[in-house]
C-alpha positions as CSV (number, residue, x, y, z in Angstrom):
1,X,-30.7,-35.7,-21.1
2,X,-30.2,-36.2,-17.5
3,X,-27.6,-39.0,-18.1
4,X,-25.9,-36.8,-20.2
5,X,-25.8,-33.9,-17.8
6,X,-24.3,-36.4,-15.2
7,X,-21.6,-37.3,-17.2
8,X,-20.5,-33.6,-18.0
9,X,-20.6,-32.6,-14.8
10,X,-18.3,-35.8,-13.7
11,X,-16.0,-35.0,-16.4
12,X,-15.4,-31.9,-15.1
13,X,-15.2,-32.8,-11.6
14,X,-12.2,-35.0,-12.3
15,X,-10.6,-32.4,-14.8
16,X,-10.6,-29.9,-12.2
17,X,-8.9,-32.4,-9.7
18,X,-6.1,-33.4,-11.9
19,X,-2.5,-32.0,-11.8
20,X,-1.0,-29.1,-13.3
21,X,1.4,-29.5,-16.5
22,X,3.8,-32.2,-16.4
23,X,6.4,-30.2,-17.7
24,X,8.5,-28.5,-15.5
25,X,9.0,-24.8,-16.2
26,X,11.6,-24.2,-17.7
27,X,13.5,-21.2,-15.7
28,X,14.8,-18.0,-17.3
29,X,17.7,-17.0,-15.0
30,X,17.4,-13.6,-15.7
31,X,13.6,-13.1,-14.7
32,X,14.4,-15.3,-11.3
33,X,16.5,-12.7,-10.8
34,X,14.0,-9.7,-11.1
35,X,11.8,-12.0,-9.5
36,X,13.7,-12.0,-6.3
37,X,13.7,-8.5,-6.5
38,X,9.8,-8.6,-6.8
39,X,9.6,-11.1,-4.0
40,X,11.9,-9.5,-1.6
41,X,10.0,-6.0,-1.8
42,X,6.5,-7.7,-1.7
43,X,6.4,-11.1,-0.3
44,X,9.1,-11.8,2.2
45,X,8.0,-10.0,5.2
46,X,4.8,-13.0,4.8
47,X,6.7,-16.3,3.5
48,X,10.0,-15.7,5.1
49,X,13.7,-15.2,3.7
50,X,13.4,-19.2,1.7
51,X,9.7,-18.9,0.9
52,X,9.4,-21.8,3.0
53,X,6.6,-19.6,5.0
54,X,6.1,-18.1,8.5
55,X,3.8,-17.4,11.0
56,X,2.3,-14.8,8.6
57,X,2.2,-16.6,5.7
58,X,2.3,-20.0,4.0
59,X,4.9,-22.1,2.7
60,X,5.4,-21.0,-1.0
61,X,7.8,-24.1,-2.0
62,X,4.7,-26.7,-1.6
63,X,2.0,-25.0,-2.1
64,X,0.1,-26.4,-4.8
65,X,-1.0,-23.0,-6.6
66,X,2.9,-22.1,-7.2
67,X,3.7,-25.8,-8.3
68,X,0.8,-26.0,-10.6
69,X,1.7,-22.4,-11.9
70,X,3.0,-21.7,-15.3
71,X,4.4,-18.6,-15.8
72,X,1.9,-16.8,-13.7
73,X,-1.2,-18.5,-14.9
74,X,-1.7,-19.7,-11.3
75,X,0.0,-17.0,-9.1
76,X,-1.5,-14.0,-10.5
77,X,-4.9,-14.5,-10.2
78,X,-4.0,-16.3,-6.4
79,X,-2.0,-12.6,-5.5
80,X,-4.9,-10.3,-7.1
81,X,-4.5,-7.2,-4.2
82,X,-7.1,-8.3,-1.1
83,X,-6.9,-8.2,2.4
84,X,-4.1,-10.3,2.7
85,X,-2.4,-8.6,-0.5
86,X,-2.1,-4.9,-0.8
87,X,0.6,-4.9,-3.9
88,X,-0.4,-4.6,-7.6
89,X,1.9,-6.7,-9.6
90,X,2.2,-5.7,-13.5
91,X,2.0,-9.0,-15.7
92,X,5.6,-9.1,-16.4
93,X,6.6,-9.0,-12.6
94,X,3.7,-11.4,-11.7
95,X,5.8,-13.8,-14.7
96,X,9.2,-12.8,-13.0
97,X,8.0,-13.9,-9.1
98,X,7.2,-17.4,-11.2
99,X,10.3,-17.7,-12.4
100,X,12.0,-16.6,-9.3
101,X,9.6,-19.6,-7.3
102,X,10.0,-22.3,-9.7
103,X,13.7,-21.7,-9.4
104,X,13.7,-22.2,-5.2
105,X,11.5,-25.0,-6.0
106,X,14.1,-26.7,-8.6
107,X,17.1,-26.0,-5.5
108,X,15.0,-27.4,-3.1
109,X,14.6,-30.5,-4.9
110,X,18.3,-31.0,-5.9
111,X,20.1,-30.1,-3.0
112,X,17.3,-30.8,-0.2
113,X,18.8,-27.5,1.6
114,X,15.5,-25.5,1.8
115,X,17.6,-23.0,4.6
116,X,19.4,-21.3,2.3
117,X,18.8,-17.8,2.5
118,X,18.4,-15.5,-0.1
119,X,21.5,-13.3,-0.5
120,X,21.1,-10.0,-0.7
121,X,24.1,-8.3,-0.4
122,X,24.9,-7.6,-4.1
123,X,24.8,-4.2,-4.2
124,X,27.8,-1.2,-4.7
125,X,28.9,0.1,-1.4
126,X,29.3,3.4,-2.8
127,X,26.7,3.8,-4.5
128,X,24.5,2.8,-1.6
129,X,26.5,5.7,0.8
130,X,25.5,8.0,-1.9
131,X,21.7,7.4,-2.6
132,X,21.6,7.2,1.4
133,X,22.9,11.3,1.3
134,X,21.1,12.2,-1.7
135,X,18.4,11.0,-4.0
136,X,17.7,8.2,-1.1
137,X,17.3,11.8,1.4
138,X,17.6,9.1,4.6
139,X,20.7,11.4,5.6
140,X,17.8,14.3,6.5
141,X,16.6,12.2,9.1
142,X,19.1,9.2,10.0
143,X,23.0,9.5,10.9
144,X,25.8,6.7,9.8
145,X,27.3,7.6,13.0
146,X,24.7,8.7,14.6
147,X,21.4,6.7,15.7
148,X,22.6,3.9,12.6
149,X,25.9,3.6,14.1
150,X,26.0,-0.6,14.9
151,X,23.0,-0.8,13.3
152,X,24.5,-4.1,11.3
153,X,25.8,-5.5,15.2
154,X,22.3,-5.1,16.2
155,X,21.0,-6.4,13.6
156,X,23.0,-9.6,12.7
157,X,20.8,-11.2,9.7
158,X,21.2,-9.5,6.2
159,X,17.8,-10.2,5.2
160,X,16.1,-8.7,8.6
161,X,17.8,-5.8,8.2
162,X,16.9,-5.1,4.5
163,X,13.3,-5.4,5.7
164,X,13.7,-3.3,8.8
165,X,14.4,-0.4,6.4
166,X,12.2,-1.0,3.6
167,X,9.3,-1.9,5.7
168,X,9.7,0.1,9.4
169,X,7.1,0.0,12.2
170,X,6.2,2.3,15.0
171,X,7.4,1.4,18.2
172,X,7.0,4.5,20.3
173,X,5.2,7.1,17.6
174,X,1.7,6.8,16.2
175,X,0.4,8.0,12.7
176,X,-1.7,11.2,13.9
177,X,-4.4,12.5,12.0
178,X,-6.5,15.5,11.5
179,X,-10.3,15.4,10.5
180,X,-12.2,17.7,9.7
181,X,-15.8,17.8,9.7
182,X,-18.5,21.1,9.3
183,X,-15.4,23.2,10.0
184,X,-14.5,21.1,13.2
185,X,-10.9,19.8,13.1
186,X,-10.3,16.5,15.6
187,X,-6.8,15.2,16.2
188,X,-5.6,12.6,17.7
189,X,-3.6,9.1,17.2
190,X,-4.7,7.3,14.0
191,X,-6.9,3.6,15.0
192,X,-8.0,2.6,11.4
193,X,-8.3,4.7,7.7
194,X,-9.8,3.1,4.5
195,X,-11.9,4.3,1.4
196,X,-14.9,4.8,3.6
197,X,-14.1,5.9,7.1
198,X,-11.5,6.7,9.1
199,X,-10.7,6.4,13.1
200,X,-8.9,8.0,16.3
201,X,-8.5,8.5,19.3
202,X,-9.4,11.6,21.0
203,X,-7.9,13.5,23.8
204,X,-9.7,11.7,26.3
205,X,-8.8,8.3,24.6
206,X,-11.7,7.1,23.2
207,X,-12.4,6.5,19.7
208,X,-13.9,8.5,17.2
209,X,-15.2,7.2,13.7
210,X,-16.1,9.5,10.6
211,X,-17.6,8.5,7.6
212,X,-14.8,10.0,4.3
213,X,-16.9,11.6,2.0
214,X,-17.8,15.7,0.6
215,X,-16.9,18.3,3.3
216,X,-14.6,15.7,5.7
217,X,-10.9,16.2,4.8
218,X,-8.2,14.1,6.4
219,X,-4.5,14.7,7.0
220,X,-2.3,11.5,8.0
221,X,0.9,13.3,10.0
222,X,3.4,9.9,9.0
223,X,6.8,9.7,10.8
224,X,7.1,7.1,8.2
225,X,6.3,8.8,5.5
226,X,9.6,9.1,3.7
227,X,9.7,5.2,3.8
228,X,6.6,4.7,2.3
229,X,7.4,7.7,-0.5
230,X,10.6,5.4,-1.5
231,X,8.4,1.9,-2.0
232,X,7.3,4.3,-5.2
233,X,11.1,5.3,-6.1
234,X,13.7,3.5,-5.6
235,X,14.7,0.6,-7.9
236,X,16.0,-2.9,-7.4
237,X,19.5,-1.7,-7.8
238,X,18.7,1.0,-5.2
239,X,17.6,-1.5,-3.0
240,X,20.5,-3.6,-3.2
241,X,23.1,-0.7,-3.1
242,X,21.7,1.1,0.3
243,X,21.0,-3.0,2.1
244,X,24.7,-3.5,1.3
245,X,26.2,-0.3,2.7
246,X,23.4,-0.7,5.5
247,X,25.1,-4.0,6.5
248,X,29.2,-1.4,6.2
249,X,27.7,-0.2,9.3
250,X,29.3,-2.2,12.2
């Protein structure tokens, strides 16, 4: 019985060490194209413009999980939102970033030019200007000749500046935030806000913590907050139509 225990446990030691599928995936164009869509919005700012990886994030083009993967059998339980993913990915875009990762993989290996950025300048001019003055609302805060007049000079790379806008940091404002607590409100400069507490820095700068739960109530003051809204709202085609007349701006 022991023998016999032995040898199952060996024969799934070397199952387990063996190589994915030896059958390439075969790529639907079409999903690699939503997939880049998917990718863009979720996973560039980590693995870089070629998903060849950065100082954030690893290089997607070798990594063993994505070449094992078939259709998403290997990347969605690998992305399942953690520390190091926040998005939640529906099946069918999960099967889309596969397609979109087994198709950099395939032009990687024929052409051995893993620099080639991904373009992202397909949108309508026009309809980019528009969404920006209306259903987009960045005309309520932002200017075409005002404060985003250059803003393609000063920022020269297509890619960076699609991520600039769809995922903008802080560089002189803070979040602030108000808790309140038995009736006291504290404000200050947000430090750190989760499920179970939440942090900032008081008027004499140092930090206060405050466990969330029945009779604390929190208000996060966002300059950011109209960015954040549009992660929920605007589509791929949005996306593409507002980079494209971003980049107009010269």
């Amino acid at each position: 019985m022991r023998h016999t225990l032995v040898l199952v446990a060996l024969a799934h030691a070397t199952l387990a060490a063996q190589g994915g599928p030896y059958e390439r995936q075969k790529i639907d164009e079409a999903a690699a194209m939503r997939g880049r869509a998917v990718y863009a919005q979720h996973c560039i700012n980590c693995h870089g413009s070629t998903a060849k990886g950065s100082d954030r994030g690893p290089d997607l083009i070798r990594s063993v999980v994505v070449l094992r993967d078939r259709l998403g059998n290997g990347i969605g339980p690998a992305i399942k939102p953690s520390a190091t993913h926040q998005a939640t990915l529906t099946n069918e875009q999960v099967v889309d970033l596969s397609h979109f990762l087994h198709q950099r993989i395939e032009l990687v290996a024929s052409n051995r030019n893993p620099r080639v950025p991904i373009n992202v300048l397909t949108g309508d001019i026009e309809a980019g200007k528009a969404y920006f003055h209306t259903a987009g609302t960045c005309s309520t805060c932002h200017s075409a000749t005002g404060d985003l007049r250059g803003l393609a000079t000063r920022i020269s790379d297509p890619v960076a500046l699609q991520q600039r806008w769809l995922f903008p940091t802080l560089r002189r404002e803070r979040r602030e935030v108000d808790v309140t607590v038995a009736g006291k409100k504290v404000s200050g400069p947000l430090v750190r806000l989760d499920d179970f507490s939440v942090a900032l820095e008081d008027g004499t700068g140092a930090d206060q913590s405050f466990d969330r739960g029945p009779g604390v109530t929190v208000v996060v003051r966002d300059p950011l907050a109209a960015h954040r809204t549009l992660l929920d709202r605007y589509t791929d085609t949005n996306m593409h139509d507002l980079t494209t007349y971003l980049w107009t701006l010269k």
